[in-house]
C-alpha positions as CSV (number, residue, x, y, z in Angstrom):
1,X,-2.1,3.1,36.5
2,X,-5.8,4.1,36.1
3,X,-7.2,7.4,36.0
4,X,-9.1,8.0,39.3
5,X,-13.2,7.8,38.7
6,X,-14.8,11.1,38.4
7,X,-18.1,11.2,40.9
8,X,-21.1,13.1,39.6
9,X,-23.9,15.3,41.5
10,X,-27.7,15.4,40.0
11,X,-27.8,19.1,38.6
12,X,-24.2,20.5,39.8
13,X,-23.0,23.4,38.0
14,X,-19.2,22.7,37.0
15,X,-16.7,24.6,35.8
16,X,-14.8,22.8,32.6
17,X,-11.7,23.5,31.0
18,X,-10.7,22.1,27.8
19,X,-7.3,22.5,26.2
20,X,-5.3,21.7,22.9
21,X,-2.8,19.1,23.3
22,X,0.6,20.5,24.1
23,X,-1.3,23.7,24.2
24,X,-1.4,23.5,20.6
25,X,-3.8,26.5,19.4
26,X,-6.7,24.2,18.0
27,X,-9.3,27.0,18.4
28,X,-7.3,29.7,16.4
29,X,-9.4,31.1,13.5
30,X,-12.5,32.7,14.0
31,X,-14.2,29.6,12.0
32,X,-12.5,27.4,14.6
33,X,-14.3,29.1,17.6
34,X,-17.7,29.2,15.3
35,X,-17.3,25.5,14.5
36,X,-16.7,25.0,18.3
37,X,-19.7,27.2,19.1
38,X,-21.8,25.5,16.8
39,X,-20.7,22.3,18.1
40,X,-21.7,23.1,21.9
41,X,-25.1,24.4,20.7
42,X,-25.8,21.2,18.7
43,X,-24.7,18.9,21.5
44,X,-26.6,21.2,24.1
45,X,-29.9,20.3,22.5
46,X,-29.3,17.0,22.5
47,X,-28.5,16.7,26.1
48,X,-30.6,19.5,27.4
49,X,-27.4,20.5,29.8
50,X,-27.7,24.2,30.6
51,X,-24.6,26.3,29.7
52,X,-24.4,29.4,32.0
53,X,-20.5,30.9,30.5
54,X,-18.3,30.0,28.3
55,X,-15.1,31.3,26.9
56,X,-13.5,30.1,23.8
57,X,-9.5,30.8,23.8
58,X,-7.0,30.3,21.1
59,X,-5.8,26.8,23.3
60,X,-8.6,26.2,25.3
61,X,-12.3,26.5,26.4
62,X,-13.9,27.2,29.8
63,X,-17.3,26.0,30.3
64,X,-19.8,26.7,33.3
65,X,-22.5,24.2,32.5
66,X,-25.2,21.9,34.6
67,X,-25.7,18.2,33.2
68,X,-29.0,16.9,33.2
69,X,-29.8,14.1,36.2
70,X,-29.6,11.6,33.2
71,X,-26.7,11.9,31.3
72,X,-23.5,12.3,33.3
73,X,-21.0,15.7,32.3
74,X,-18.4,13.2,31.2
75,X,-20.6,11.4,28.0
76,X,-21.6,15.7,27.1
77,X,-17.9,16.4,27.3
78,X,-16.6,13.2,25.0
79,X,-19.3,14.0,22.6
80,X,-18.6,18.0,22.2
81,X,-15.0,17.0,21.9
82,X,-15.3,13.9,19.7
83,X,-17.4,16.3,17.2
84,X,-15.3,19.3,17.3
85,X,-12.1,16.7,17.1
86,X,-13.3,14.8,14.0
87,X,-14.1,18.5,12.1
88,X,-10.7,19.9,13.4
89,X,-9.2,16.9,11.7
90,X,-10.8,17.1,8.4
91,X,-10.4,20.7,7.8
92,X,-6.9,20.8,9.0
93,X,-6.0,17.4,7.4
94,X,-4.4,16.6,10.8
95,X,-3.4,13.3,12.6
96,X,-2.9,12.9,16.3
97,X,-4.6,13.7,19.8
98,X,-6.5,17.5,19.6
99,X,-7.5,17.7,23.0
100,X,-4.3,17.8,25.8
101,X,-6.1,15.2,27.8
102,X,-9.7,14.9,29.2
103,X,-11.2,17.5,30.2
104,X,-10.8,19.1,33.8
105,X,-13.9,20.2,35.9
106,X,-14.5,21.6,39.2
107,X,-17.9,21.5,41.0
108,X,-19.8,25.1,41.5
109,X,-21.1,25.1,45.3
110,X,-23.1,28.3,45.8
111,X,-24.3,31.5,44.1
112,X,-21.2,33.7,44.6
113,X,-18.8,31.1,43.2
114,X,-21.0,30.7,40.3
115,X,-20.8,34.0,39.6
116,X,-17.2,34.7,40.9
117,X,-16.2,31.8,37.9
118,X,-18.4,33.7,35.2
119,X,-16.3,36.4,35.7
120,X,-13.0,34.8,35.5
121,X,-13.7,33.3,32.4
122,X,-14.7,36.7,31.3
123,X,-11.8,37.9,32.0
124,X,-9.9,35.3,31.0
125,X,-8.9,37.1,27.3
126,X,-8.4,40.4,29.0
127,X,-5.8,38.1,31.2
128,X,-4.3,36.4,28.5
129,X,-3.3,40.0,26.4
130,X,-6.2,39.1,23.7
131,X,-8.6,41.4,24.4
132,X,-8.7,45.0,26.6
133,X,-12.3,44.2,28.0
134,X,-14.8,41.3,27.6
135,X,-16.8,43.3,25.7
136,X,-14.2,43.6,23.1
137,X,-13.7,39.6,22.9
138,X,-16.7,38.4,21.2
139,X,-16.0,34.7,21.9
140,X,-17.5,34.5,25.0
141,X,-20.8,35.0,26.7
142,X,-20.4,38.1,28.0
143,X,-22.4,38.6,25.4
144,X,-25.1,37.4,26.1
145,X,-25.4,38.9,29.7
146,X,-24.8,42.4,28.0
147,X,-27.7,41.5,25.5
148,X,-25.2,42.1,22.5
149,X,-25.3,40.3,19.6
150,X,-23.8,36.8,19.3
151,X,-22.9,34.1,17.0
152,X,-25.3,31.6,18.2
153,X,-28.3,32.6,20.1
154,X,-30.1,31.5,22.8
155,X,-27.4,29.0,23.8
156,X,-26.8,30.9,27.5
157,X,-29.5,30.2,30.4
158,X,-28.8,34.5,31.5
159,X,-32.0,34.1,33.8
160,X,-30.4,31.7,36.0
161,X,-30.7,33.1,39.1
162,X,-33.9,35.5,38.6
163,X,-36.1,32.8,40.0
164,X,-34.6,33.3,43.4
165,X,-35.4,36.9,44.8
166,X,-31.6,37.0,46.9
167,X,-29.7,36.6,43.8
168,X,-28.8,40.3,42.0
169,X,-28.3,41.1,38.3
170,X,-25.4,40.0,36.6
171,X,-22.9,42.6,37.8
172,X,-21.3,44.9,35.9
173,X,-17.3,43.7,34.4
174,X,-14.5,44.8,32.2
């Protein structure tokens, strides 16, 4: 039986979710998450999607990102997890699926759910017993909406909703 077709929307925001297969802990080591950061930034200049939160877990990785009206989220995803596949592979000398199966997205509607998902995946370390508050996990972008220092810059559109005068500052959580 054949997975059912995904259908796309010119510049919907989704939220992603990636996971190890088996819930295997592929993003583990803090080089793992680097490589992994490194790996979205490379990819998100080549695409020109916009990334607007992320948080990378020991198993798995949310995304909230916006493809660009020509390249569908599905040919971003395979890339970032082809890439990031391939180096897991070679560093960990390891055979076999990484990723649990492809990746699972939902589509962002409006402004509060946007930010109502950029919170949960925020929280999600705080959730999970890794971390007490966001701030303390540093593999996420809170960071970035806090102004705090990060491994890779600029990769987080913050100003994302400035341009409209009904949206409000990031709000305050953790």
């Amino acid at each position: 039986m054949t997975r059912p077709r995904r259908i796309y929307f010119e510049r919907a925001v989704y939220h992603v979710c990636i996971r190890g297969n088996n819930k295997q802990e592929i993003l583990k080591e803090a080089d793992d998450k680097n490589i992994f950061l490194k790996t979205l930034a490379k990819f998100k200049k080549r695409f020109g999607f916009k990334l607007y939160g992320f948080v990378i877990m020991p198993n798995h990785a949310h995304l909230i990102m916006e493809a660009p009206v020509k390249t569908n989220i599905s040919k971003i995803m395979q890339a970032i997890m082809l890439s990031y596949s391939v180096k897991f592979r070679k560093k960990y000398v390891y055979t076999g699926h990484v990723w649990q199966e492809r990746f699972r997205s939902n589509v962002i509607d409006d402004d509060t759910y946007i930010l109502n998902c950029i919170n949960y995946v925020h929280n999600n370390p705080v959730r999970a017993s890794l971390s007490e508050t966001p701030k303390k996990y540093p593999w996420s972008s809170y960071h970035f909406y806090e102004g705090l220092q990060s491994p890779v810059n600029n990769i987080i559109e913050v100003d994302f909703y400035r341009d409209t005068s009904s949206r409000t500052p990031y709000p305050a959580i953790g």
